[in-house]
C-alpha positions as CSV (number, residue, x, y, z in Angstrom):
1,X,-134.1,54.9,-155.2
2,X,-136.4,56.5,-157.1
3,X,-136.1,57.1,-161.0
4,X,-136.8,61.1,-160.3
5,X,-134.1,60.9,-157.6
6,X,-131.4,59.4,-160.2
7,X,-128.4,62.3,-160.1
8,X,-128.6,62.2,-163.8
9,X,-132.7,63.0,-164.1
10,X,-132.3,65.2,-161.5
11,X,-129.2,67.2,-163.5
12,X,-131.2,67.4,-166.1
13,X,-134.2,68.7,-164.6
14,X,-132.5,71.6,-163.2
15,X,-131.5,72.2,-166.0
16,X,-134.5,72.7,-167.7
17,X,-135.8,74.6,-164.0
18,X,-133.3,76.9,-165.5
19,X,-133.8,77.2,-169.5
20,X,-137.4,77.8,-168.1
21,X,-136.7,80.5,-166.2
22,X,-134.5,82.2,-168.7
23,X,-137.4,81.7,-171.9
24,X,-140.2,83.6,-168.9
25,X,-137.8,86.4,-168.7
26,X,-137.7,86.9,-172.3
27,X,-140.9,87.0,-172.9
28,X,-141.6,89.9,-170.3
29,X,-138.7,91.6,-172.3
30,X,-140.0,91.0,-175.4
31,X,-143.4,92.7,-174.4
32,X,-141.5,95.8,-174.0
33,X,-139.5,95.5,-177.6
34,X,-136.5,93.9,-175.8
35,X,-135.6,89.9,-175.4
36,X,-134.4,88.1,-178.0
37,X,-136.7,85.8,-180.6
38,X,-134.2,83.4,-180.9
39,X,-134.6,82.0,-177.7
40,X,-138.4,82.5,-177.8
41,X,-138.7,79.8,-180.5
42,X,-137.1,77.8,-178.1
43,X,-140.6,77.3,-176.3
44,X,-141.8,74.5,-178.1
45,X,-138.5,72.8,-178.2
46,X,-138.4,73.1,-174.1
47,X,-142.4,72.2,-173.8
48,X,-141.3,69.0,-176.2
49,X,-138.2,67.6,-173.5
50,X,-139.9,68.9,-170.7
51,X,-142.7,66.1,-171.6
52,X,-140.0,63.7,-172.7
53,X,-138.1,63.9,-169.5
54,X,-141.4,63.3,-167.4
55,X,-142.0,60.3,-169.7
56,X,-138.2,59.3,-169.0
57,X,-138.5,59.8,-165.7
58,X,-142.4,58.2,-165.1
59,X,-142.7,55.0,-166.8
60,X,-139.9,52.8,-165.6
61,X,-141.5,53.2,-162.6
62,X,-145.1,52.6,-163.8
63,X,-143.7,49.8,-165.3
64,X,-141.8,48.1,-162.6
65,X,-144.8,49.0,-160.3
66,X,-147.1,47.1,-162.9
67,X,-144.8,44.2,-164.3
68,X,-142.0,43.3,-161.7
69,X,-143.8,41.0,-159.8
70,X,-144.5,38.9,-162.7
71,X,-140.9,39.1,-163.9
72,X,-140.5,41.7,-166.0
73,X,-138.1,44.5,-165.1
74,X,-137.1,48.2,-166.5
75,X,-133.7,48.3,-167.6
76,X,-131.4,50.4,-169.6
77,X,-131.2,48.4,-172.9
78,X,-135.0,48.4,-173.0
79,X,-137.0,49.7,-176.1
80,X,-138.5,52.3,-174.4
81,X,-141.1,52.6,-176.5
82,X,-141.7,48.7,-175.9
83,X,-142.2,49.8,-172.2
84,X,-144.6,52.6,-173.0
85,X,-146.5,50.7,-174.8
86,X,-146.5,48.0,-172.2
87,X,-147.9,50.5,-169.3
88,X,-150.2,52.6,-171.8
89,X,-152.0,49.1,-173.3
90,X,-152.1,47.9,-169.3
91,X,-154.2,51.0,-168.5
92,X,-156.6,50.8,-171.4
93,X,-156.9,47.5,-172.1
94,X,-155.4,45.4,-168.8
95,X,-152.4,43.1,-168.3
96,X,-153.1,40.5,-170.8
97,X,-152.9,42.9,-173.7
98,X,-149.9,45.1,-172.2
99,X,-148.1,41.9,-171.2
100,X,-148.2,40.2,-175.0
101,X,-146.0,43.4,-176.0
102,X,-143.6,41.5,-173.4
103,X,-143.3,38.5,-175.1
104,X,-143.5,40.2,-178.6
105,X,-140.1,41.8,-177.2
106,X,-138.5,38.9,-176.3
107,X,-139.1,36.5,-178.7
108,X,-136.9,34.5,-180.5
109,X,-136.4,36.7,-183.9
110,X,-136.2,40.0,-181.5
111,X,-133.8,38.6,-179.3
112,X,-131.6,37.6,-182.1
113,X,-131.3,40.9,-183.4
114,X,-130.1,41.7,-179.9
115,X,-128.3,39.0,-179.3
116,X,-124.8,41.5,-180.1
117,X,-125.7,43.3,-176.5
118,X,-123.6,40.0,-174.9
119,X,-120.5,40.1,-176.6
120,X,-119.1,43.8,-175.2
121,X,-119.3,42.6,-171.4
122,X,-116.5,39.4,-170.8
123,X,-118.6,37.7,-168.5
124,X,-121.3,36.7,-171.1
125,X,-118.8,36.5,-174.2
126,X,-117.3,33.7,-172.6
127,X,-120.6,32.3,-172.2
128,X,-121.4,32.6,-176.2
129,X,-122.0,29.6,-177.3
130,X,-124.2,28.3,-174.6
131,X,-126.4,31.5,-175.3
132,X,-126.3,30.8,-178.8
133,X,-127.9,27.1,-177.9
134,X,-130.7,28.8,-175.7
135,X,-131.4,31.1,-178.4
136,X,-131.2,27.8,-181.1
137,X,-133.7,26.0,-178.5
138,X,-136.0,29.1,-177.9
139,X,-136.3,29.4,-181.5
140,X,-137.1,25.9,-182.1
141,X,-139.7,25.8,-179.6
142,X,-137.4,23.6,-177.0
143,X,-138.2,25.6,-173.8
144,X,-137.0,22.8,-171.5
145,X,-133.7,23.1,-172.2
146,X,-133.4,26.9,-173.6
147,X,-134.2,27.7,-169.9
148,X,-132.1,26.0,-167.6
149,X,-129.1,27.1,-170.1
150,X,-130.2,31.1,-169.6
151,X,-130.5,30.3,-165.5
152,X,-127.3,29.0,-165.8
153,X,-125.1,31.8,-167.9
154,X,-127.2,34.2,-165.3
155,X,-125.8,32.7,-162.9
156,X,-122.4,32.3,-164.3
157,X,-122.0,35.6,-165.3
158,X,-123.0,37.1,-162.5
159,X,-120.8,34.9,-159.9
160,X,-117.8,35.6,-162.2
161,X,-118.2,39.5,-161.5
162,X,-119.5,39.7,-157.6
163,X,-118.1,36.0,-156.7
164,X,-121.2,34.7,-156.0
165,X,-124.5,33.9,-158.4
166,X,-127.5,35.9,-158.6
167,X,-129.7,34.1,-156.4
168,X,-126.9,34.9,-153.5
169,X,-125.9,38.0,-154.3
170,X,-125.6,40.8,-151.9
171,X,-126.1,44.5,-152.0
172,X,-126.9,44.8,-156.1
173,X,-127.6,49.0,-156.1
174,X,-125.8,50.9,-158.8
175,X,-125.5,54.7,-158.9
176,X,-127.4,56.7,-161.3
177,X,-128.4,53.0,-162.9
178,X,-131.9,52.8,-164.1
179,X,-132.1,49.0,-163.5
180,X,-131.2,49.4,-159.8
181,X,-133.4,52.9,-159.1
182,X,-136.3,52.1,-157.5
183,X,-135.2,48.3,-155.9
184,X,-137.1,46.0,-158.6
185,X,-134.1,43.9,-159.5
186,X,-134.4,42.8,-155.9
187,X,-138.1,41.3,-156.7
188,X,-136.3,39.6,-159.3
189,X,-134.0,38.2,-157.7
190,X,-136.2,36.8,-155.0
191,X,-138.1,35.1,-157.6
192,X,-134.8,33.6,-158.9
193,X,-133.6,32.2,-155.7
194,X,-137.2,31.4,-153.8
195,X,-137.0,28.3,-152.5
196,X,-139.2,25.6,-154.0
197,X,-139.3,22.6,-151.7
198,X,-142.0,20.5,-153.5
199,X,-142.0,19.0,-156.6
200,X,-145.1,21.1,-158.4
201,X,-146.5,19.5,-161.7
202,X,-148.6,22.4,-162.8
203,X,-147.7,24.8,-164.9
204,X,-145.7,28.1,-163.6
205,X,-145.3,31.3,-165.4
206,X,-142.1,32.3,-163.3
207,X,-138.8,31.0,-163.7
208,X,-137.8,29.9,-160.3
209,X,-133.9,29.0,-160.2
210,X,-134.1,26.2,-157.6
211,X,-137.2,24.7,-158.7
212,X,-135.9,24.5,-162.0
213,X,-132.4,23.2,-161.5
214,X,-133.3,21.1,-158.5
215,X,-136.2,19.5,-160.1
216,X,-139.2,20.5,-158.1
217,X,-141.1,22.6,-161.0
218,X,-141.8,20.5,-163.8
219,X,-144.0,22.9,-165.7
220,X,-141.3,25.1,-166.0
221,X,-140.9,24.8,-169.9
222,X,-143.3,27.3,-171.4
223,X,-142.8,29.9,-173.6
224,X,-143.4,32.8,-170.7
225,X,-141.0,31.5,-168.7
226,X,-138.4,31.7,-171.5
227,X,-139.3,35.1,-172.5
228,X,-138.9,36.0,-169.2
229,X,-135.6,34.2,-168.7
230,X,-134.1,36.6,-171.4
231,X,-135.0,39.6,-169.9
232,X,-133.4,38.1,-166.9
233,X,-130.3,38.3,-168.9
234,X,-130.8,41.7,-170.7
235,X,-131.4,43.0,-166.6
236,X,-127.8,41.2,-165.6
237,X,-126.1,42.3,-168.4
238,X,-127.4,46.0,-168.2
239,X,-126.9,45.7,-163.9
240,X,-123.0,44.4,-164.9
241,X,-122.3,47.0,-167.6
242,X,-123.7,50.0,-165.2
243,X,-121.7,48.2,-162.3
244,X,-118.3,48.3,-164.2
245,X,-118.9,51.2,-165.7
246,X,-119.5,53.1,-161.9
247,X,-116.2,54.7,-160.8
248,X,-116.2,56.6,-164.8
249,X,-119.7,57.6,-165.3
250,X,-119.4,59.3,-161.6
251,X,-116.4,61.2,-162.5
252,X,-117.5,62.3,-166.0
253,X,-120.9,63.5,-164.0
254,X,-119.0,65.7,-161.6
255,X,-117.4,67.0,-164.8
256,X,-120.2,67.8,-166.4
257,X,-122.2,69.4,-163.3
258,X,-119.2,71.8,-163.0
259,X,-119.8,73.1,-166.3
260,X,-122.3,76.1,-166.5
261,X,-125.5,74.2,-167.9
262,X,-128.1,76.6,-169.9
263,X,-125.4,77.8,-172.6
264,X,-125.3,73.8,-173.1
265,X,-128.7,73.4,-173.0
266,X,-129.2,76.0,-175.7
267,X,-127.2,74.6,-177.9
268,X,-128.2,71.1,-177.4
269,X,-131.5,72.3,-178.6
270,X,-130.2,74.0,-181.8
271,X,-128.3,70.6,-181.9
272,X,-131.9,68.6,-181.7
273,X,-133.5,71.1,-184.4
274,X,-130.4,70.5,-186.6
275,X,-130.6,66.8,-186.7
276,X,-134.7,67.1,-187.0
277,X,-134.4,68.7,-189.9
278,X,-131.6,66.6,-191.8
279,X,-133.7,63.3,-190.8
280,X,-136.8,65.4,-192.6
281,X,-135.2,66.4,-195.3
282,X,-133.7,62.6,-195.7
283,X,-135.2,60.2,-198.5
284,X,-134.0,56.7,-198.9
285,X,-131.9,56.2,-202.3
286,X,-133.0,54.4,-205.1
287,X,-130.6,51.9,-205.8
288,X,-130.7,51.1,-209.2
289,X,-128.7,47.3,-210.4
290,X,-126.5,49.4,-212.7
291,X,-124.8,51.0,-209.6
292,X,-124.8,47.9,-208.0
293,X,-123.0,45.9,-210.8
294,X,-120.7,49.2,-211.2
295,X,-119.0,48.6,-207.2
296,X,-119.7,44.8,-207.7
297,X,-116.9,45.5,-210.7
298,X,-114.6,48.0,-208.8
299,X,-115.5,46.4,-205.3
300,X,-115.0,50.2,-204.5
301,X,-117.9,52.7,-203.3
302,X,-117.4,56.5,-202.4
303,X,-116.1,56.6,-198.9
304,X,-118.9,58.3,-197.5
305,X,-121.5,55.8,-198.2
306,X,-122.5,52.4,-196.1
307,X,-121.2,50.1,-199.0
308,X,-118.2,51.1,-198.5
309,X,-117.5,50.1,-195.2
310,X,-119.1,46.6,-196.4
311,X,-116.6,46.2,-199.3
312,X,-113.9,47.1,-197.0
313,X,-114.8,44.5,-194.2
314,X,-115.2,41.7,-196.7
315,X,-112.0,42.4,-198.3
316,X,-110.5,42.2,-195.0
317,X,-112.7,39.6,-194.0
318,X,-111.3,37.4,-197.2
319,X,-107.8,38.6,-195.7
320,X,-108.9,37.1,-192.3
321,X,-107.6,40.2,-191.1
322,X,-110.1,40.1,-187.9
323,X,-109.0,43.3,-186.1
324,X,-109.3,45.6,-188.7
325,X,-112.7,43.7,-189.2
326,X,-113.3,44.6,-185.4
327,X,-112.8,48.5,-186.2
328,X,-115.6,48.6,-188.2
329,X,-118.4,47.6,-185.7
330,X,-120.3,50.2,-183.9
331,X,-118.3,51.6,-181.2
332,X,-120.7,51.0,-178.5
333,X,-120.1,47.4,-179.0
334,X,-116.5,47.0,-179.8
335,X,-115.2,48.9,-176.9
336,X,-111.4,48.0,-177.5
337,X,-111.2,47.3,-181.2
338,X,-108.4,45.2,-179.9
339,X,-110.2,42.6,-177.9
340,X,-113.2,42.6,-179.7
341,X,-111.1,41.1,-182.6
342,X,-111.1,37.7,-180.8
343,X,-114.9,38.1,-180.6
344,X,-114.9,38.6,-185.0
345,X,-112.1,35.5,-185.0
346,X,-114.4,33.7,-183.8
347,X,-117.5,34.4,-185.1
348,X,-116.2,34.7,-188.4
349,X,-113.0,32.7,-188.6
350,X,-114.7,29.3,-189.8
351,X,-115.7,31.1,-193.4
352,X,-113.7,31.4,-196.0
353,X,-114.3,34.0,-198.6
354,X,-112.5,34.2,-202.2
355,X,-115.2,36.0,-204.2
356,X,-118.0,38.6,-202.7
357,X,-120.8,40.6,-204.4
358,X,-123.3,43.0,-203.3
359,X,-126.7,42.3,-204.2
360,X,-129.1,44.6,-201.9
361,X,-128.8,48.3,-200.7
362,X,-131.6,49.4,-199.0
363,X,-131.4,52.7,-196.7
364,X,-134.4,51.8,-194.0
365,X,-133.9,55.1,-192.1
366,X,-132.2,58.4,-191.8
367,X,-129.1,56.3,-189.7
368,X,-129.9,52.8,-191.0
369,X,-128.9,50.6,-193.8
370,X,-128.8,46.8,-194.8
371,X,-126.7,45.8,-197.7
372,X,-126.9,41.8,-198.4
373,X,-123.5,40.3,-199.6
374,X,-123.0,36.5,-201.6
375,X,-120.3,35.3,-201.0
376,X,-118.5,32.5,-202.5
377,X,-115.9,29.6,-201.1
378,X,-113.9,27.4,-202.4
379,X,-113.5,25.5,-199.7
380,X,-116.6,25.3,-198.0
381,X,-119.2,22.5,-198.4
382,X,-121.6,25.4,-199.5
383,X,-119.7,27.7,-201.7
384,X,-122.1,30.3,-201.9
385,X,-123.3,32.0,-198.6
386,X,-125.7,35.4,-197.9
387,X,-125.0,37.6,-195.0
388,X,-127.1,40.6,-194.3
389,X,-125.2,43.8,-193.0
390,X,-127.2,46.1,-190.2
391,X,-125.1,49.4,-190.8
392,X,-125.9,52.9,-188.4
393,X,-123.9,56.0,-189.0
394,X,-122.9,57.8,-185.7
395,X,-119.7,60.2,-185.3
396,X,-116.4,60.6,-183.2
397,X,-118.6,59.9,-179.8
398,X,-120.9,57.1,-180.9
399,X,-123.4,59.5,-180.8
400,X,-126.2,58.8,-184.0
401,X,-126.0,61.2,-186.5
402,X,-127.6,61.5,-190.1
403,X,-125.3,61.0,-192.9
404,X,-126.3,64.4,-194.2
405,X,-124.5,66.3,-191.1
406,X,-120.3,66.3,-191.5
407,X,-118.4,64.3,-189.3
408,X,-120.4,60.9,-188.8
409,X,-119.4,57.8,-190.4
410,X,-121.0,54.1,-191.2
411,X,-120.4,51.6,-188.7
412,X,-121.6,47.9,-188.4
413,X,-124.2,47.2,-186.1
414,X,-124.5,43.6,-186.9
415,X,-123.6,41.0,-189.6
416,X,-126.1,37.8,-190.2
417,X,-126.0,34.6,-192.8
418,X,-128.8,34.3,-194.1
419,X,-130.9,31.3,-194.7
């Protein structure tokens, strides 16, 4: 399937086939001292998604067509700017440039910061830890085992949820799923499971399942292959979220296609202009060490702001109250604040705080914050600790929102020691 052909693009286009239609009327009218100028500032606004959606609906392919043979596939957890970038760099400057965006992506520190993407499907949050060693070995440079641990939670993962691994899986299409659209996980998978049936000594820039595993491709330990390897995972973890996630997202689409479309449209643009101009008007706070010693006194910050929601998880962190910890994540990751509390337990269990102090508030964008904590134990072998807070404000539907609009609150994106 092609991206343009995915029920979703295609909604959406007409959709904007209509708004269209509506904004050429209205200018005739307006010639003749009728129409409304509302909706004829709505020109630029349409002209602006009616590029975006091409772009949405263009590059994945561009850059499957470009990059899947060598590994790299579009999926929905992908930067997209990352794979803009990737297809506009090929075209001016060839594959060696564009691809080196690739491996900026993946690399060790950027994976880490996505490394939270795992633990909302079960299939790799029971595989945590032995992702956490690839990611320890990919960072210290230890491609030859980093990779054969990311083959094998691939194929782990993906044999828990189909009942066979991905080199043997069957039929893999997912509808209205980017990663599935226009058949490049299938190239992906055949590099995966191609059958290597001589040792090979040179180096390869592929990871090739059996000739890792089984022994036949001893060059397989190179930081290329790794990279890839973790896109490989991003690509399974995206495939098994859209897969789960079928049977819903096809009955919330029927919904929404039975719901007259331009009134929505309309005021989804008003919506866009509204948020625009809260995220222009926004300017990061300076944050001076008087405030900062002031809640580091209280260890209370006005309800509304992103400290507060760090106070309150390290209060209930010192509690080891871990599932009112979970309820402050980002809903997109949490999905049942229930469950996910095993998932803080254990991340978070083995600390033990008695004292806590904020020592950095910085506001990095309209939606983002990082606040760094010290924390101090008792009981620990180090009694002082630093963990760095990734905080995004969204509101009742997960959706981002700038602080500056009602209704949105500051969730956790991700916590971090630092060294």
């Amino acid at each position: 399937m092609n991206e343009n052909e995915l029920p979703s693009f295609k909604h959406l286009r007409n959709q904007m086939v209509g708004l269209g239609a509506i904004i050429q009327i209205n200018k005739v009218l307006r010639c003749i001292g009728l129409g409304s100028k509302k909706i004829s500032e709505l020109q630029i606004k349409y002209d602006e998604m009616c590029l975006q959606l091409t772009h949405l609906t263009e590059y994945p392919q561009k850059f499957n067509n470009i990059f899947s043979v060598d590994g790299w596939l579009a999926h929905e957890s992908m930067n997209f700017e990352v794979m803009k970038k990737a297809v506009d760099d090929f075209e001016a400057e060839g594959f060696d440039v564009a691809e080196q965006n690739l491996l900026n992506y993946y690399s060790a520190d950027e994976v880490e910061k996505r490394i939270i993407f795992f633990l909302g499907l079960e299939e790799l949050r029971i595989r945590r830890k032995f992702i956490d060693y690839a990611l320890a070995e990919y960072k210290a440079g230890r491609y030859y085992s980093a990779i054969p641990l990311l083959l094998m939670v691939i194929d782990g993962a993906v044999n828990d949820a189909t009942g066979k691994g991905f080199h043997s899986a069957g039929d893999m299409d997912v509808w209205d799923s980017l990663t599935t659209s226009d058949g490049a996980i299938y190239k992906i998978r055949d590099i995966f499971k191609k059958g290597r049936k001589r040792t090979c000594i040179e180096p390869i820039s592929l990871p090739y399942r059996n000739g890792i595993l089984h022994g036949m491709d001893l060059g397989y330990d190179n930081p290329a292959v790794a990279a890839k390897c973790w896109c490989f995972l991003f690509v399974v973890r995206d495939w098994l979220v859209s897969k789960k996630s079928e049977p819903n997202r096809k009955m919330a689409f029927e919904k929404k296609v039975q719901v007259p479309s331009v009134r929505e449209l309309i005021a989804t643009l008003a919506r866009t202009n509204h948020l625009k101009q809260a995220i222009e008007a926004w300017r990061p706070r300076v944050v001076s060490e008087d405030y900062i010693a002031d809640i580091n006194n209280s260890l209370v910050a006005d309800d509304q702001l992103p400290e507060a929601v760090v106070l309150a998880f390290m209060s209930l962190w010192k509690q080891h109250n871990y599932g009112d910890m979970a309820k402050l994540f980002q809903t997109q990751f949490t999905g049942n604040p229930k469950s996910y509390a095993k998932v803080v337990r254990e991340q978070y269990g083995a600390v033990h705080i008695d004292n806590y102090s904020i020592i950095r508030i910085v506001d990095e964008a309209p939606v983002i914050t990082h606040v760094t904590v010290r924390a101090y134990s008792a009981r620990s072998d180090r009694d002082v600790s630093l963990w760095e807070f990734r905080l995004i404000s969204e509101d009742d539907n997960g959706d981002i929102i700038p602080p500056t609009i009602p209704g949105g609150c500051w969730q956790i994106v991700w916590v971090q020691q630092k060294p």
